[in-house]
N, C-alpha and C positions, 0 to 999 in steps of 0.2 A: 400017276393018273391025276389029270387035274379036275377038280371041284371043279359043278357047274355054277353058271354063275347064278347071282340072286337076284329076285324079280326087282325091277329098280321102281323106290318107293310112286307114289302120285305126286307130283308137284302141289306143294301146298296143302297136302293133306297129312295127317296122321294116323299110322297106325296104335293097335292097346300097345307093341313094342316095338316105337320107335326112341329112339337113347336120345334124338333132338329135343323131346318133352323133359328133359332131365336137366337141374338147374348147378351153377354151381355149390360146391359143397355139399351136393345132393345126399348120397351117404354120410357123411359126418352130419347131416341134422334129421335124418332117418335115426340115427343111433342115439344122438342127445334127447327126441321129443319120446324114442321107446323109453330112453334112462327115464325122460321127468312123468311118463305113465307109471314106470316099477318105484318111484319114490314118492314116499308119505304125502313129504311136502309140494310134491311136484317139481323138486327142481332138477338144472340141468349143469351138470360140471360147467364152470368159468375159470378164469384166468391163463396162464402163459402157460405153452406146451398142454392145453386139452382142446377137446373137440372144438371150444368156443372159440378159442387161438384160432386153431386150425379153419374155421368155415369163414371167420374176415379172411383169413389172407387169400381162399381160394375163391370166395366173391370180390376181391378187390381185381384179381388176377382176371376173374372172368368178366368182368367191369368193361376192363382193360382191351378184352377180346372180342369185346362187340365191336369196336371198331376196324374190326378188321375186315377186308376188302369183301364184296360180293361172291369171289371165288372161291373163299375160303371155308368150307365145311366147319364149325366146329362146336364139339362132345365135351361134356361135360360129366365128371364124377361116374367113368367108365367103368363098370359091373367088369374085372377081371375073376379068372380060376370059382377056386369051388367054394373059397368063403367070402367074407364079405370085402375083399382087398379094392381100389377102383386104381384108375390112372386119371388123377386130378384135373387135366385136357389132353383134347386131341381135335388137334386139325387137319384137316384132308383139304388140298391142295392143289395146283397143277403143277408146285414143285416138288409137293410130295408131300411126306407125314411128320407131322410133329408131336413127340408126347413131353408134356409140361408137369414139369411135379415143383409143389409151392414147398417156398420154406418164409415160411413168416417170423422173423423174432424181432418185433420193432426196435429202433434202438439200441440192435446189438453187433458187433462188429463179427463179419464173418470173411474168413480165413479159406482161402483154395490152395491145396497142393496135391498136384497130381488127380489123383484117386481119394484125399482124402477130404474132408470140408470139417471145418471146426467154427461153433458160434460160441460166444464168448470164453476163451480157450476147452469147450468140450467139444469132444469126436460125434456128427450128427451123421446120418445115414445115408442123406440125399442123392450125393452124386453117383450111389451105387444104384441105389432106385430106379432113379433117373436114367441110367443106362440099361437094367432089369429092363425097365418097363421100355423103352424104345425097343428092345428087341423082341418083348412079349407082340407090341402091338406090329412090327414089321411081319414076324412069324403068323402071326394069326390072320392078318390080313393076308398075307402071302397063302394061307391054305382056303379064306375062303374065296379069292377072286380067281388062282390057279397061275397068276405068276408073279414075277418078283417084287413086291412092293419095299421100299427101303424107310428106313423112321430114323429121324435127329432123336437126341434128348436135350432137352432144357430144364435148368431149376430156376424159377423165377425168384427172384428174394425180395421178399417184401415189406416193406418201411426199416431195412438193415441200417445200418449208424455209416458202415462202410464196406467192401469185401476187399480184400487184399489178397492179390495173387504170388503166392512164391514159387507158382510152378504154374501153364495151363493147365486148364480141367482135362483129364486123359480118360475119355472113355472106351481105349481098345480099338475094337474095329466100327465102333458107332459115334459119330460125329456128337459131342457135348457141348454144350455152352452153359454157361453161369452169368447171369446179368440179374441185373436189378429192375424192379417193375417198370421204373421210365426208360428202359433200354428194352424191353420186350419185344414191342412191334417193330422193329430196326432190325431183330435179330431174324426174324423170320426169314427163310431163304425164298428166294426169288427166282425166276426162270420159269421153264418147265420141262419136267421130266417122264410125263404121261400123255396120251392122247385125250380128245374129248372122254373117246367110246371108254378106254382103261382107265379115267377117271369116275365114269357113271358106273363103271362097277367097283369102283374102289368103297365108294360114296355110298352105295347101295347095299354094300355089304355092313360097312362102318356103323350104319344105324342100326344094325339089327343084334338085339342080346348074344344069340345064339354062335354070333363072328365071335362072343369073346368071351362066352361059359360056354362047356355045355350044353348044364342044367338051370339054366338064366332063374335066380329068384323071382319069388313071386314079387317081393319089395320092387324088384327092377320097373314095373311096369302100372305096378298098382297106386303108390305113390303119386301123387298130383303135385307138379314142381312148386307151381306159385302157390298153393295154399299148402304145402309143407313150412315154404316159405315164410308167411305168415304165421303158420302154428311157430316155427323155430322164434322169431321175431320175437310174438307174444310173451313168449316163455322165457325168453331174454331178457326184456321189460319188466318181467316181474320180478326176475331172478336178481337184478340189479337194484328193482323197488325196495328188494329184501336187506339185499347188502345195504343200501345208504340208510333203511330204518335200522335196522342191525348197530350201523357205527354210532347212529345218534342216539341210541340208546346208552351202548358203551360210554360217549364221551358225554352224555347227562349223567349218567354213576359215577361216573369219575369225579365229576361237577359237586354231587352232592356229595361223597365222601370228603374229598377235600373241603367242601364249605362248612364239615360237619367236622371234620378236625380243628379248622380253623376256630370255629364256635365252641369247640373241647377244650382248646388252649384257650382261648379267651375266659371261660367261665373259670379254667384252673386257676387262670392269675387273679382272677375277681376274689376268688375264694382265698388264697394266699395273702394277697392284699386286706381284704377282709381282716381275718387273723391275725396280723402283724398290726393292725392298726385297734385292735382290741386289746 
């Protein structure tokens, strides 16, 4: 029996849930600005592999994604299942759907074979995801518009050293690719594989929570993109204000221990001297 379809939104307007108002990295700075609320200090996890990693590479990604054509629908930090999991983008199309999941590790060489992807010789998860989530979002779209919607998977890799392929990316029966952020918009497939009408309810479906939980969080729709945005930003800026007073403190102790040693030796040989010359 197929789903009827969904009312298709108002041009140019917004509903409390539509997922267009959702900005990149959405989720991951929903969860850093609750961390720096449950911490003393207020702060918010930084450096390589957390949440802070994580929200550059998928605003640098989504950066990236504005420039894409007029035709091109695209979602950001997509509310998946029943916890807090998203799919990093998604684009809707007239060639069809694309779901992007980022892997950021600046400066680091990353490795494809087959099925597997390793950054700096360790085992990372992506390309399984990456294929997970193109068939989560094929299959959910396929239930709510009532016929067959198809989805690529892509991992964007972002500011990588290099990726070396020893084998293609093999994601089974769903089309994969692995490229790097300045091969992104290249990789995007072209043509068309839908009509207007099968497009306007693809589209119409795609923005609404409900195509892709359930039970859509309240987060999903209560959250203000740009002034998340901002709060995340903030809280970055100080967290970093932290860090660079932090080190200048460390290397003034250091300053003064050593200058205080230095003045310890000095005064032992004054006093040695001293006595030798009595």
């Amino acid at each position: 029996m197929h789903a009827s379809p969904p009312t298709t939104p108002v041009p140019g307007r917004r509903t409390a849930s539509d997922l267009r108002d959702r900005v990149p990295a959405h989720a991951l700075m929903v969860e850093a600005v609750r961390h720096a609320k449950d911490d003393p200090d207020g702060r918010i996890p930084t450096g390589e592999r957390t949440r802070d990693d994580g929200v550059h590479g998928e605003r640098l990604v989504g950066a990236i994604l504005a420039h894409v054509g007029p035709e091109w629908l695209v979602l950001h930090s997509v509310p998946v299942g029943a916890g807090e999991a998203d799919i990093d983008h998604v684009l809707v199309g007239p060639p069809g759907v694309v779901a992007i999941t980022t892997l950021h590790r600046p400066g680091r060489s990353v490795r494809v074979c087959g099925r597997t992807s390793m950054v700096g010789g360790r085992r990372v998860p992506h390309l399984r995801t990456a294929v997970h989530e193109a068939k989560r979002a094929a299959r959910l779209l396929t239930t709510a518009v009532g016929f067959p919607v198809e989805a690529i998977g892509v991992v964007a890799v972002v500011g990588a050293g290099r990726i070396a392929f020893a084998s293609p990316p093999d994601g089974g029966d769903i089309a994969l690719h692995v490229v790097t952020d300045a091969e992104l918009l290249a990789t995007l497939p072209t043509g068309r594989r839908y009509s207007d009408a099968q497009l306007d309810r693809i589209v119409a479906a795609a923005v609404l929570p409900g195509t892709w939980q359930r039970q859509p969080s309240s987060l999903v729709t209560r959250e203000d993109g740009a002034l998340l945005a901002a709060e995340f930003d903030a809280l970055h800026c100080a967290a970093r204000r932290r860090e660079v007073a932090e080190r200048s403190r460390r290397v003034g102790r250091g300053l003064l221990a050593a200058m205080a040693g230095v003045a310890a030796t000095v005064a032992g040989a004054w006093v040695v001297q001293s006595l030798l010359a009595g």
